[in-house]
C-alpha positions, 0 to 999 in steps of 0.5 A, spaced: 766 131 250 759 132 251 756 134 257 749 134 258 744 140 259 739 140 264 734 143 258 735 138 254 730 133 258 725 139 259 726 141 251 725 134 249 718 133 253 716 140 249 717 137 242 712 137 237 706 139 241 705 144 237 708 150 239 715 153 236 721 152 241 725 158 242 732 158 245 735 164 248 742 165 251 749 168 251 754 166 244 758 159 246 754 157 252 753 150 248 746 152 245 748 148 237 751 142 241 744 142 245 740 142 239 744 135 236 743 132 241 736 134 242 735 132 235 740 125 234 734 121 234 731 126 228 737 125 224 735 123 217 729 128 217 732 135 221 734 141 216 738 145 220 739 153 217 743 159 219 742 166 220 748 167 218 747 165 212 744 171 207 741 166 203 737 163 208 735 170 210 732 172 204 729 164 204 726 166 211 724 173 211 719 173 205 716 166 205 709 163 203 707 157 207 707 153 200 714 156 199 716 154 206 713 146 205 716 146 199 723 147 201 722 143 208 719 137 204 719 130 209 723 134 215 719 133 221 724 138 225 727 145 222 733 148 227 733 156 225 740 158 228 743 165 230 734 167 229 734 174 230 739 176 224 732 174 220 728 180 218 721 179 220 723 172 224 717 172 229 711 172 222 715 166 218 716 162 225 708 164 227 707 161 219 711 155 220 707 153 227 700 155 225 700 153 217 705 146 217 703 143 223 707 136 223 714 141 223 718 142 229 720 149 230 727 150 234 730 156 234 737 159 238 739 166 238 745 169 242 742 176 242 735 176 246 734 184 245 732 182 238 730 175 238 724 177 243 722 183 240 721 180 233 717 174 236 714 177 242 708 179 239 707 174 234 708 168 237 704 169 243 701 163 246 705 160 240 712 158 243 715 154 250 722 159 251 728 156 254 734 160 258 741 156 255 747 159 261 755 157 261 755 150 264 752 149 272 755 147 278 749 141 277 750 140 270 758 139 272 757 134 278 754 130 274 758 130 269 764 127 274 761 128 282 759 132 287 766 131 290 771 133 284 766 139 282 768 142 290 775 140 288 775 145 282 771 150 286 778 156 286 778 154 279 771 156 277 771 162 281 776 164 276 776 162 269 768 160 270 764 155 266 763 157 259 763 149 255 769 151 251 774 153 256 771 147 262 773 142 256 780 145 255 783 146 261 791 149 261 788 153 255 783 158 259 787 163 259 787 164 251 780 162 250 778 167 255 780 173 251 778 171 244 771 169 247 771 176 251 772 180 246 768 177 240 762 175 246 762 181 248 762 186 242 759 181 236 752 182 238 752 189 240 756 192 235 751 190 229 747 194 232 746 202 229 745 205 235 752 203 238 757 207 236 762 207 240 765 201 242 771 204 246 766 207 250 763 200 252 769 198 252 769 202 258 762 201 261 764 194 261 771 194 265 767 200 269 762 194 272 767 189 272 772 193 278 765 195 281 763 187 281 759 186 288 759 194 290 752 198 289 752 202 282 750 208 281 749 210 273 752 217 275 758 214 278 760 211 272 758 216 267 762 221 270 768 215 270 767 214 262 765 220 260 758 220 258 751 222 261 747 219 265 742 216 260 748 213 255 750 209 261 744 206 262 742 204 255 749 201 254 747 197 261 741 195 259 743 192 252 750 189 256 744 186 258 740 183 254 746 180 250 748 176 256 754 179 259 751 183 265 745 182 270 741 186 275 741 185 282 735 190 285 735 192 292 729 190 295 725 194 300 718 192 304 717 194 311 723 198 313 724 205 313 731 205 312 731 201 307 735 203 300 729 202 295 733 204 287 739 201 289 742 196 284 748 191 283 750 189 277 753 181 276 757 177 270 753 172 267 761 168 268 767 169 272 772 168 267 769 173 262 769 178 268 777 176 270 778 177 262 776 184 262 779 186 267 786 182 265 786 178 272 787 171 272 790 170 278 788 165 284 784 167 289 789 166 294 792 173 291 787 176 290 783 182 293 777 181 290 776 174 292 770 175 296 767 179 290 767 172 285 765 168 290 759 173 291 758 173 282 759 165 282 754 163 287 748 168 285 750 167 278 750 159 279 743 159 283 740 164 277 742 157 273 739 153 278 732 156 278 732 157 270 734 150 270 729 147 273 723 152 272 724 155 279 720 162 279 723 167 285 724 174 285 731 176 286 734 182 291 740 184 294 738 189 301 742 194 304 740 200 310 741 207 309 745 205 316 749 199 311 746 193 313 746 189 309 744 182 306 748 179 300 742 175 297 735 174 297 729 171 294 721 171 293 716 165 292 709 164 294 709 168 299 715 167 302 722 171 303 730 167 303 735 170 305 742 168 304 750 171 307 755 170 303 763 169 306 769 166 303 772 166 310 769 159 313 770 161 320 764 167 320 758 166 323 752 168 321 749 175 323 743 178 321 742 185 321 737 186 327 733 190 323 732 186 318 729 180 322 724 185 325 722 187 319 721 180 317 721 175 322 718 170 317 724 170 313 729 164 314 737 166 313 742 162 312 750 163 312 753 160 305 761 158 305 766 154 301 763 148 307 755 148 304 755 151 298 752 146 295 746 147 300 744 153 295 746 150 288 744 143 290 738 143 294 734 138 292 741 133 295 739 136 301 732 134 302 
């Protein structure tokens, strides 16, 4: 079962203008069946490689451009999986694009800390850069109809939207586990500075029971055992590897107004319940309102990558505890969103929040309209 990306059109009108195309994203989000797909009507002249494999490593990491033109021969489009494992990556890809002009670089790699220091310097002005995340609500609804997808909503609040786990329904739970532990580890323990795996372990669950609470680094340091500036390094490779996001606090022209304040979410709802070993249904549930709060902000994160969508994205909150589930930033403009799994509530709005941005449009997002928020363009 083939379920089309939403990229896959915007990659596709970026083929050979010149520029090496790069494609970031968390393992098993589907980044290898796009790249089939992207290249079907390329097949007789395609050479896929891997990073994986030693030889091509050793190929790739030491290579003259009349060395490269020889093994590429008549392929037009040369597919480099798994990239950041290639010593030097950024160079060899900079020498394909510049020195072998009628060959289409296309590169994946799972692990972005890696992949973007090794490209970010020599392929400035040299590469489109896509974001490939577990399937999307749109991506769903069109794959079946807007219908059916709000049909599955519970499902998805707990088993997520990883490609492998949507097609094998009754198998969630077991793919959940092993996707979790090689998902979450695999990257991150290839690198020298990890060297303790039970103590990320740890840093992982610690953000898990927290999901949808303010974190504070040294809450969790005290909780795991570690100092300050440990947790943080772990956090921040979590990540870089696609596992967590950061929510900042936003602040502008209220006093009270909290302004280093963070929240963490799961890029996926299933590998969050994996963690923490929950794969009950929401009506059991007590943190039901905290997936509802991952799934929406994650899902909106993959509309806006998806569509090429530029906004800055916050959560506030008042010394005093008001607070504001959601908000965004664009062209000079402020959103702001409640999120209640209760479709009973009533939107209320902080009275200090509307003083200090009497501009802002706000909006209530329940189980009735949240399409309003994953969908907007069915709206206008």
């Amino acid at each position: 079962m083939i379920i089309k990306r939403e990229l896959e059109e915007a990659i596709r009108q970026r083929l050979f203008k010149g520029k090496a195309i790069i494609i970031y994203g968390p393992r098993q989000s589907g980044k290898t069946t796009l790249v089939e797909q992207l290249t079907r009507d390329y097949s007789g002249t395609t050479l896929f490689l891997s990073g994986d494999d030693s030889d091509v490593r050793d190929l790739l990491s030491k290579a003259a451009s009349t060395r490269l033109q020889a093994f590429f021969g008549p392929k037009r489009l040369v597919v480099i999986d798994e990239a950041q494992r290639i010593p030097g990556i950024g160079l060899t890809m900079k020498l394909i694009t510049d020195q072998i002009k009628d060959v289409q670089l296309i590169a994946t790699g799972s692990s972005a800390f890696e992949l973007a220091d090794k490209t970010s310097e020599p392929l400035t002005g040299r590469k489109y850069e896509f974001h490939l995340y577990p399937l999307s609500f749109g991506e769903m609804a069109a794959e079946s109809n807007l219908l059916e997808e709000r049909r599955l909503l519970k499902h998805r609040l707990v088993f997520g939207m990883y490609p492998e786990i949507v097609t094998h329904p009754g198998e969630e739970q077991e793919l959940l586990r092993l996707l979790a532990g090689s998902y979450l580890y695999k990257d991150l323990l290839m690198l020298e500075d990890i060297k303790k795996p039970a103590l990320l372990e740890k840093i992982i669950r610690a953000l898990a029971l927290q999901l949808g609470s303010e974190v504070s680094y040294s809450e969790i340091s005290q909780l795991v055992g570690a100092d300050n500036k440990t947790v943080e390094k772990y956090i921040d490779l979590l990540e870089k590897a696609y596992v967590v996001f950061v929510l900042p606090a936003f602040s502008g022209n209220e006093r009270n107004e909290i302004r280093k304040g963070r929240k963490i979410y799961f890029y996926d709802n299933g590998i969050r319940n994996a963690v923490v070993n929950n794969f009950s249904q929401v009506e059991s549930r007590a943190d039901t309102g905290a997936l509802w709060e991952n799934y929406l902000i994650t899902e909106r994160l993959k509309y806006l990558s998806n569509h090429s969508k530029f906004s800055r994205r916050y959560f506030w909150r008042t010394r005093t505890q008001q607070e504001i589930d959601y908000l965004e930033e664009a062209d000079g403009r402020l959103r702001a969103w409640e999120f209640k799994w209760n479709t009973s509530n009533k939107l209320r709005i902080p009275k200090s929040f509307s003083a200090a941005y009497p501009e802002a449009k706000m909006s209530l997002i329940t189980p009735d309209n949240y399409d309003e928020l994953l969908l907007p363009e069915m709206q206008s």
